[in-house]
N, C-alpha and C positions, 0 to 999 in steps of 0.2 A: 691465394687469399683475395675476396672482395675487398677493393680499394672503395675507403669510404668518403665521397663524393659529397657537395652542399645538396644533389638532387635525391639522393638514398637518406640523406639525412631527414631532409622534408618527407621523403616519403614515410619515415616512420613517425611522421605528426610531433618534433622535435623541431623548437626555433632555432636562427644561431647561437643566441644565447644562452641558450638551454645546452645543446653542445657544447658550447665552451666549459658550461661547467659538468659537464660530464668528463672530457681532458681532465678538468681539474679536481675532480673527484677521483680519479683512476690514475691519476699524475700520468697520463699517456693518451693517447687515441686509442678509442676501442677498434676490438674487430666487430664483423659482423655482430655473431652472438651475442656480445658486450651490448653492443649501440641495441640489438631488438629487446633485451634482457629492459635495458634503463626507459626504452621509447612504452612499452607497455607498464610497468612500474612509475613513472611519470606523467601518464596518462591522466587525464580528469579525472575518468572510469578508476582508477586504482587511486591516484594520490590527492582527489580533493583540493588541486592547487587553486582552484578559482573560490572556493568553497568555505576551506578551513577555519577562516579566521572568524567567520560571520558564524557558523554551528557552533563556535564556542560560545557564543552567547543564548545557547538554548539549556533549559534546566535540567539536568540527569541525576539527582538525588531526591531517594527520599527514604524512610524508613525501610519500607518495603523492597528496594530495589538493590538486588543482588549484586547483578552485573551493566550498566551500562554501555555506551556506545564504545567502541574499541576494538569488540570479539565480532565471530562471527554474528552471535543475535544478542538480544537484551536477555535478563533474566529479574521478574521479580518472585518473593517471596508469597504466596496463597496459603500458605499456613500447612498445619499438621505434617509439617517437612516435606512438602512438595512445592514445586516452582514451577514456573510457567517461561516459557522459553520462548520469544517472537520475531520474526525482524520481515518485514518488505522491503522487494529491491525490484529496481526496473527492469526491463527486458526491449525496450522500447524500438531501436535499432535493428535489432534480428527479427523485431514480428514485421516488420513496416516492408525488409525485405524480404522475408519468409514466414508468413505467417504464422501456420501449422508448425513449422520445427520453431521458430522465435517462440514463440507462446509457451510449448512444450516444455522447452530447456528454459525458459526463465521459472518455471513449477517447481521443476527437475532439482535447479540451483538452490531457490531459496527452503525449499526439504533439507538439502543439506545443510546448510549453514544453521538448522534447527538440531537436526540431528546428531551434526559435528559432536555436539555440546553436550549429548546424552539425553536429550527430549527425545520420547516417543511421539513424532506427530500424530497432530488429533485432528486437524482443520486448515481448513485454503481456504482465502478470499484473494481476492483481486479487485480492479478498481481500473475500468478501462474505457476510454476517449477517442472517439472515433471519429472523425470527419462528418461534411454531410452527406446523408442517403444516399442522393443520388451522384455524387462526385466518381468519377472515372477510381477502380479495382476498391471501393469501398466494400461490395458485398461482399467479393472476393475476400478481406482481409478481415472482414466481420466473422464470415464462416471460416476461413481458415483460424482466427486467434479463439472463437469457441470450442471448434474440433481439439484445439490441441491443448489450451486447458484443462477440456472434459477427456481427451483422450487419455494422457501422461496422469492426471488424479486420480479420475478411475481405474487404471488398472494399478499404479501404485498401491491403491487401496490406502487413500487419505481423503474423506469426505471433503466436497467443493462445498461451505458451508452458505457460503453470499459473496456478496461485491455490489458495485456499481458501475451501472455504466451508462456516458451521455455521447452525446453528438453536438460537434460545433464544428464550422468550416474552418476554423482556425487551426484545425486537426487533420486535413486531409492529405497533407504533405507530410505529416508525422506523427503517427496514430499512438499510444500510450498503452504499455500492459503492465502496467503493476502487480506482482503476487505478490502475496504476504504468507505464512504460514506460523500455524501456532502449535505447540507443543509442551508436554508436562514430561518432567523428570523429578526425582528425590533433589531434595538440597545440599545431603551429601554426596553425591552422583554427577557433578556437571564437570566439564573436562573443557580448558583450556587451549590455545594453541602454543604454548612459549614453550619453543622447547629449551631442555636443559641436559648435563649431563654428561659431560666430556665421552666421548667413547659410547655413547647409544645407539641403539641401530636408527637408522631411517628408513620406515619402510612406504612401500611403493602400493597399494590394497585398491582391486575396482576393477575396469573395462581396461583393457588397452588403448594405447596412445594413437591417435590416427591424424591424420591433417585437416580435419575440421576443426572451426573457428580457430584457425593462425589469425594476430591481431583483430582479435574482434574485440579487446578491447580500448585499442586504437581506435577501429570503427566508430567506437560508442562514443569516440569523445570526439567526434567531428560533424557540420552538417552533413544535407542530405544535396546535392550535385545532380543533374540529370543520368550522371555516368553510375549511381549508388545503386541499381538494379546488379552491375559486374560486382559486386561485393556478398553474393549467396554464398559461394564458396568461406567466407569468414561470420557463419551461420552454422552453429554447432549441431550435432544429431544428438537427440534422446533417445533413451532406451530404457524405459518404466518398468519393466521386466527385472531387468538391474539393478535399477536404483531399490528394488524393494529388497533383493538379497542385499543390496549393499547395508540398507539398514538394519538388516534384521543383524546380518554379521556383524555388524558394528555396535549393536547393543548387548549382543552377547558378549564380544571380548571385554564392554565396557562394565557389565555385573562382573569383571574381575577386577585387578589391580594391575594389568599388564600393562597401562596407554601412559604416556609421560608426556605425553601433548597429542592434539588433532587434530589437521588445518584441511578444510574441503580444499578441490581443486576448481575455484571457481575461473571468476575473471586473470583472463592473462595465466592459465592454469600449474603447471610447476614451480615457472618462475616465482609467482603471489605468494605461493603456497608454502613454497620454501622461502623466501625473504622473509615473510610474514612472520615464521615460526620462529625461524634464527635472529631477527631482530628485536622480538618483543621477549626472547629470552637471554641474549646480550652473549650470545655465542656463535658459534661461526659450521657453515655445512660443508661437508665434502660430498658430491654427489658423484656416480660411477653410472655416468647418460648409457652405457652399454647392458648396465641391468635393467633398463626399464622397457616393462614391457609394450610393445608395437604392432601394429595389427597390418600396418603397411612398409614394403620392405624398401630398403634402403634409406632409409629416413635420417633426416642430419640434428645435431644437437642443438638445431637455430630449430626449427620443427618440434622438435621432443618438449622443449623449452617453452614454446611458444602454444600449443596445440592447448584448442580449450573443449578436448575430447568430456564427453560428460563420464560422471558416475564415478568417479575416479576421488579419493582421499591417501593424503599423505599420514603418517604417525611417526614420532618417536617413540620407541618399549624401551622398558624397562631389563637390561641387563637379562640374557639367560630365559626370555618369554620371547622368543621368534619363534621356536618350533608351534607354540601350544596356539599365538598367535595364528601363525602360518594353519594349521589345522581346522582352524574357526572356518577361514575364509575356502581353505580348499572345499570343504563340506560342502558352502553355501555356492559351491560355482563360480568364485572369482579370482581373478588376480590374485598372488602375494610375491611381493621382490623387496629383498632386503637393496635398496640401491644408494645407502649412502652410510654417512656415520657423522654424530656432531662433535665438531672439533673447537680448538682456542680459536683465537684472531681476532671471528668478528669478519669471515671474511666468507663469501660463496665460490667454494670452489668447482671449479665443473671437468668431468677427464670423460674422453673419447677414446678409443682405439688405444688405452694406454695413456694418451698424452693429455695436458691440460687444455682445454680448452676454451676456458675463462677464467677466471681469476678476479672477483669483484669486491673490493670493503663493502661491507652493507649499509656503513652507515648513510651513504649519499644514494643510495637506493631510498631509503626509507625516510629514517630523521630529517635528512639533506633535502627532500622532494623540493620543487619547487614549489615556492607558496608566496600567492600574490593579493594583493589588497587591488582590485581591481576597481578602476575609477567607475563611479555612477551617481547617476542623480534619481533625487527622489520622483515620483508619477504624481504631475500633475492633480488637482483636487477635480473632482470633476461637479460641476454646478448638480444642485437639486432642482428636480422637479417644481419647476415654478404654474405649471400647465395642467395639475393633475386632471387625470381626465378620468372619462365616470364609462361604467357600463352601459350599457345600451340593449343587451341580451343575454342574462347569467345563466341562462341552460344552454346559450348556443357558444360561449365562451368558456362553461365547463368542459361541457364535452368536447371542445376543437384541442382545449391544455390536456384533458385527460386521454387524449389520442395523440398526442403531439409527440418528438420524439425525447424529450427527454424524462416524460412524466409515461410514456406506455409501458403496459404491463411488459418485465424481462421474462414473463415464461418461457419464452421460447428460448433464451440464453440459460437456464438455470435445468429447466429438464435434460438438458443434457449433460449435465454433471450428476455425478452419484453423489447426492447429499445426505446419503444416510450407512455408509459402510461403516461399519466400525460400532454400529449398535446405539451411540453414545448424543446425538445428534437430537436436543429439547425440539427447538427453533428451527424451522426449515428459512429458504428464504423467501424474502417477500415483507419481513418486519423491518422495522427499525436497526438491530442488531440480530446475529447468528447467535444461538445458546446452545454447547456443550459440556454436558458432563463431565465432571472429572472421575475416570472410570473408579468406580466402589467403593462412591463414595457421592454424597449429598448433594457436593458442591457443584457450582458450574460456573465453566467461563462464558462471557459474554466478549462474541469481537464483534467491529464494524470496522468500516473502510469510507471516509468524507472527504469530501471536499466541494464546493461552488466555486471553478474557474474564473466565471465573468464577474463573480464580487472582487477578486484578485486580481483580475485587469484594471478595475475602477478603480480599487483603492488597496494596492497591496499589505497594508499593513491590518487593515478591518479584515478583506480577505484571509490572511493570514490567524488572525484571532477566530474569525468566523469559522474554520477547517478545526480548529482546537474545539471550540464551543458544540460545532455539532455532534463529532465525535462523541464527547461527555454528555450530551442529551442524548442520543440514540443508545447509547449503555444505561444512564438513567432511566431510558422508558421501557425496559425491557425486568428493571430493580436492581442493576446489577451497579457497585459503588466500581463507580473510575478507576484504574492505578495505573495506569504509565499506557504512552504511545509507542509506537514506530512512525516514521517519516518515509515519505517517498518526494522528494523534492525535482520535480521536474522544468525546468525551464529552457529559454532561447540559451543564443548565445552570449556569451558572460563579457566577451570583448566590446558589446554595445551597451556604454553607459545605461543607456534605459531601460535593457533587459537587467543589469546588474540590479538597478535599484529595486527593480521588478523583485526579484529575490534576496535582497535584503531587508525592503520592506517585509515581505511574506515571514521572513525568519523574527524581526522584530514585533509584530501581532502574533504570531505562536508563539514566543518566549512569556510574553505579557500574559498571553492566556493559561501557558502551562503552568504559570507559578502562579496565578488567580485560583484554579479551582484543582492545584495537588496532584497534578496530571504531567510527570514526567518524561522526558522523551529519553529512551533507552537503546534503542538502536535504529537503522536507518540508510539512507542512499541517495545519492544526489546523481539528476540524470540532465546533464545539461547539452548545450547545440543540436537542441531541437528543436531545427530549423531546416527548411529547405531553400534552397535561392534567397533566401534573405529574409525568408518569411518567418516568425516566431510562430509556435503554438503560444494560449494563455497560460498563461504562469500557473502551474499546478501542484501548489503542493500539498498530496497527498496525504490522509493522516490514517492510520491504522491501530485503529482503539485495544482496550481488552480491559478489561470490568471481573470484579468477582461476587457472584451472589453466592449465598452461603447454603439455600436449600432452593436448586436450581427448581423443584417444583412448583415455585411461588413467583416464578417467572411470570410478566405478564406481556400479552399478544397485543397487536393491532385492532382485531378482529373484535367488532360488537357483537356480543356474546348472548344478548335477547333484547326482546320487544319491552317498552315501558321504560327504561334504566334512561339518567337523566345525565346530561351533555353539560360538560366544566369544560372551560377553559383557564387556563393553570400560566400566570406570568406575570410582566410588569403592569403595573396598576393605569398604561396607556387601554388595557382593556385588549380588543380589536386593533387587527392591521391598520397601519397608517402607508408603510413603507413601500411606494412601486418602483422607486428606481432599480434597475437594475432586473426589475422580475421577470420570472416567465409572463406572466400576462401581458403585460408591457412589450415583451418582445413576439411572443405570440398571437397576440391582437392586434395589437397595433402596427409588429413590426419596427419599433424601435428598441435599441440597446443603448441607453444612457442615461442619465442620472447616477445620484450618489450609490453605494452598496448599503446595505442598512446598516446601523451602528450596531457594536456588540456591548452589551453592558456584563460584565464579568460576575458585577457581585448577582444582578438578577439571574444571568443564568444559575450561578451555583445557590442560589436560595430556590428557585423552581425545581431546579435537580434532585435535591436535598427534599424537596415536598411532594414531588411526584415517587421520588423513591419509599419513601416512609409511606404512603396511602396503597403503594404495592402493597409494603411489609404487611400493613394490617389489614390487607384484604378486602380494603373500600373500596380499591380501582377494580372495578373488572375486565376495562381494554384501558389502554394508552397510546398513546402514539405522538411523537415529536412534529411541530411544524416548522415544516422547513420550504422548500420546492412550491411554487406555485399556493403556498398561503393556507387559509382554514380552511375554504370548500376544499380544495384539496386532499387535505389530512383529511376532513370528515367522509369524505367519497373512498376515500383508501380505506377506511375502516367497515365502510357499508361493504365495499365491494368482497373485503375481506370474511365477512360476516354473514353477508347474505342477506343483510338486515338496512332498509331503507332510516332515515330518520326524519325530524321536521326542527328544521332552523327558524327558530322565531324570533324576530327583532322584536316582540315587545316582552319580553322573556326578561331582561334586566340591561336595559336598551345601550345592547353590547356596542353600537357604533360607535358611541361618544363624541359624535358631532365628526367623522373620517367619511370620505365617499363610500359608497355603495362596494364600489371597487376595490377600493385602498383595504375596507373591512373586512371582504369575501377574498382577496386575492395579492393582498401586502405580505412581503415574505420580513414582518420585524421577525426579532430573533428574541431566545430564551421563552418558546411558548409551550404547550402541548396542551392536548383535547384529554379528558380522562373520562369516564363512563362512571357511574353508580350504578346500586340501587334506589329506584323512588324512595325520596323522602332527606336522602343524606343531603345536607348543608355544607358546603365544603369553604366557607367564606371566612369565620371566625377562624376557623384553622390555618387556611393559610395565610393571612394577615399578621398572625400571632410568629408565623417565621420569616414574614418578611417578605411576600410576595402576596397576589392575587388571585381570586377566584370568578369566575366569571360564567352564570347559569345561560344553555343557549338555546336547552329545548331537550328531546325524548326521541330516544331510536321507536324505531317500528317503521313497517306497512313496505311496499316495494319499492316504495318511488321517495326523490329524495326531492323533500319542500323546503323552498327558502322564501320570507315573506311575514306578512304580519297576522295573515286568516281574514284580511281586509280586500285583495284581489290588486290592481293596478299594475302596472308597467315593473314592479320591484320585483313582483311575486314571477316563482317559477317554479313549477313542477317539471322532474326530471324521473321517466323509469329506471329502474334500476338495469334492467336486460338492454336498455338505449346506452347508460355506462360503461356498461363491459364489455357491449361489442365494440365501442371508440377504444376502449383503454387495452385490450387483448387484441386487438385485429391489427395495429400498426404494424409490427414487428413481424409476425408471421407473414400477413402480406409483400413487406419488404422485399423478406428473402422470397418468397417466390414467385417473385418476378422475375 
């Protein structure tokens, strides 16, 4: 028997005092088993110890919302008895050292934990942060985390529907892959993890058990070390092929009555999977580690335990359903092993060769986790722009942001996902939000995935609001009404006061924002020490929308749609941009990153939201598009580009400056705005006044080239072709890689 030492103890990412209370949790020293069982279960990654207490202060009710955070994903209600089923989780750790398999199995994972639930998935985005360009294994990890996104979705056969993704050198040491995945099931149809049941079986259903990712999710909850390259081997394999029988099987047993719980085997695989089930049902497991099935031989029950082999789900059935169960799965090619049974206690027990080889109360696995209020102070205010500085070239400071890397076209990231399997796919990407149908039927959902990192460096808690806000416009501009989030909460390390406040802050501006505009967060992930040698990435937390429009046909695009139709701006009554701190311009131009983040005003977002939605419904808008990134030329150059359709910005049009620089006008990222299109002749002013927001006339699509000016000429004016556009805004990326 391994004698358990203070240096095996550390090794499993367990302080002394965390040991002590594991003796006192077990009223003994554990063995091996014991101490990897409690070291991954303990984990950041699994128990949210630095985390907990701060997500309680985020809102997860509302009418509509089935199931919040707790399961494996969120669930709300979209009517006519069908639900929607969602959750993003990180993968961040296994792409940074494995690209191509990290990427893959973080898809892999958050499929199931949709699926678990009885969602047939429908959709994947992601939301991914890369380092700079040219930083040493950047491309490397750009092509590998694209390959294995597009590889594992595509052959799943689950449309890749959008995402996002930026570059900042604050990312080079720890690059960020967020999936998300969304999925529909019946209302009466969704399936829990708690099991119950005295005397049920527990069944074993999937791939077999192999020695990939042992403690990876240990890994995931520690920085990155020069030595974090020796950590491949605790980087799981995918196998898409798999995972697609594994769903199909699993929603056929699920159109019966046979499932009395169903817990994926994600992070910390067995072990999770079962505490999970047994704890959230107040019963206790006996597990028989010699019925489960193993692809590598002699494997020990610290291994079986620990292995975070993919594709792989646990169940309890119902009394007298293993054979019919078992039949399901033989058909479809996979695993079936009856390998446990749920017992009294409240305890997990585990037997090898016959003999017990663990023996653990669950309650100090779970309930007991360590949970800490971690010291932090709040981030600094950071001064406003007192300096504001003016353009000097507005077609040579377009095109340099619309080629830049955080504003260039992702074609080359998006063609290679299969965005349209499944038949069901309105919205390709490249808008605002992704829009899918709900199969046969009217309806569609609308997802996105937001966030601006460096607003959240500056000012955590605006940042914070700001990820909530944009979310809720880019589903707005598409028509589809709001209803609940997912999170992906990504930050440093939690032990440095300033990263803590970093994310406390962040969670105090999403909470504010979620209960402003009826936008709940349902479920979610927190991915923290992510860090290298000492260095944080910016505080990113993640947001993963989902909106419901009611006759997804009436969806509206970015894309200006003809020549003539008259250019609105839709927001607070400041008119035009004021706001550069913080912008791409500012950092792109000039090369500085400082100043304030822009403020968020809650009640204007949700009155512009509320007014751009409604001139969808009645069919006045005919493009829309949210301003966000780099300001109004911006958004209006995303629409030309998307349209094919130049336009002409006239400042004497309804003299949209309002006394703000040249700059601050064309390239201020304020918030709560959007561009919206007519037909000549419609007045959009009295309307939107009458709900509480603004309108603001800025000129007329047409011709190829995009005019900003008065028809006066001087240093202001600037024509720009449109074919000069799209080669800056399309040639970034491509070029990159092939170099």
């Amino acid at each position: 028997m391994t004698e358990i030492t203070p240096a095996i103890v550390a090794e499993h990412g367990l302080t002394p005092s965390e040991y002590e209370n594991v003796i006192a949790g077990l009223g003994r020293a554990p063995n091996l088993l014991e101490l990897g069982i409690f070291s991954v279960m303990w984990s950041e990654h699994c128990s949210y110890k630095s985390s907990r207490m701060h997500l309680a202060k985020l809102p997860t009710t509302a009418p509509w919302v089935i199931c919040g955070p707790g399961e494996n994903a969120g669930v709300i209600d979209i009517g006519d008895g069908d639900a929607c089923i969602f959750k993003m989780e990180s993968h961040n750790h296994p792409s940074f050292i494995e690209p191509y398999q990290g990427a893959a199995t973080g898809v892999g994972g958050i499929l199931r934990d949709v699926f678990t639930m009885g969602a047939r998935p429908v959709a994947n985005m992601n939301a991914l942060r890369f380092g700079a360009a040219d930083a040493p294994r950047m491309k490397h990890l750009i092509r590998g985390v694209v390959a294995g996104i597009g590889g594992y979705g595509n052959c799943v056969g689950v449309p890749t529907v959008g995402g996002e993704t930026s570059f900042h050198p604050a990312y080079n040491g720890n690059i960020l892959v967020n999936a998300m995945t969304v999925g529909v099931a019946k209302t009466d149809k969704i399936f829990y993890s708690a099991a119950a049941g005295i005397g049920n079986s527990v069944v074993y259903v999937g791939s077999k058990t192999g020695r990939d990712g042992i403690h990876g999710a240990t890994m995931a909850s520690a920085e990155f070390t020069e030595d974090s390259e020796d950590k491949r081997p605790t980087v799981q394999v995918g196998d898409p092929f798999t995972e697609k029988l594994l769903i199909e099987a699993c929603l056929e047993l699920m159109a019966s009555d046979a499932i009395v719980a169903i817990q994926d085997m994600g992070a910390a695989g067995l072990t999770s999977s079962s505490v999970e089930m047994a704890s959230k049902g107040g019963v206790g497991l006996r597990l028989d580690l010699d019925r489960v099935p193993v692809r590598e031989e002699r494997m020990t029950p610290y291994e079986m335990m620990l292995s975070e082999s993919q594709e792989r789900m646990l169940m309890v059935l119902k009394p007298g359903r293993e054979a019919e169960a078992e039949a399901i799965f033989r058909k479809w090619e996979l695993d079936f092993a009856v390998i446990g049974e749920v017992v009294a206690g409240g305890n997990l027990t585990l037997t090898f060769n016959g003999e017990v080889v663990g023996d653990i109360p669950l309650a100090p696995l779970a309930d007991k986790a360590p949970k800490y209020d971690r010291p932090w102070v709040p981030t600094p205010a950071r001064e406003a722009l007192t300096d504001v500085p003016e353009s000097t070239d507005i077609a040579a400071d377009l095109l340099k942001l619309m080629g830049c890397p955080d504003l260039a076209s992702r074609r080359w990231i998006w063609e290679q996902y299969d965005h349209m399997v499944g038949g069901d796919t309105v919205q390709r990407p490249g808008g605002d939000a992704a829009v899918v149908r709900v199969h046969g039927t009217n309806k569609g959902l609308a997802i996105t995935t937001d966030c601006t990192p460096r607003y959240c460096f500056a000012d955590p808690v605006e940042g914070g609001k700001q990820a909530v806000a944009e979310a809720y416009r880019n589903l707005c501009a598409v028509g589809a009404t709001p209803l609940a989030i997912t999170d992906c909460m990504n930050f440093g390390n939690p032990q440095r006061p300033e990263i803590m406040g970093q994310f406390v802050g962040c969670i105090e501006g999403m909470a504010e924002a979620c209960r402003a505009l009826d936008f709940p967060v349902v479920s979610g992930n927190v991915s923290l020490y992510n860090e290298t040698e000492g260095t944080g990435i910016l505080p990113t937390p993640a947001i993963g929308g989902v909106g419901l429009l009611s006759d997804w046909s009436k969806s509206a695009t970015i894309a200006f749609k003809a020549e003539g139709e008259s250019i609105w701006l839709i927001g607070p009554a400041r008119k035009l941009g004021r706001h550069l701190g913080q912008s791409l311009w500012l950092r792109e131009i000039l090369g500085r990153e400082d100043g304030r983040s822009p403020s968020v005003d809650l009640a204007a977002e949700k009155a512009a939201g509320e007014f751009a939605r409604s001139q969808i419904a009645a069919g006045v808008a005919t493009a829309v598009h949210d301003v966000s990134d780099g300001g109004l030329l911006v958004a209006l150059s995303e629409m030309a580009l998307s349209g094919n359709i130049g336009f002409q910005l006239d400042f004497e049009a309804d003299d949209p400056r309002d006394g703000a620089t040249l700059a601050a006008a064309l390239f201020g990222e304020d918030q709560a705005r959007y561009v919206l299109t007519t037909l000549k002749g419609a007045d959009l002013r009295d309307i939107a006044e009458r709900v509480g927001t603004t309108a603001v006339w800025l000129g007329y699509t047409g011709g190829d080239t995009i005019y900003v000016g008065d028809g006066e000429g001087g240093a202001n004016e600037a024509v720009i072709p449109l074919a000069d556009l799209r080669a800056a805004h399309e040639g970034w990326l491509p070029g990159l890689m092939a170099r």
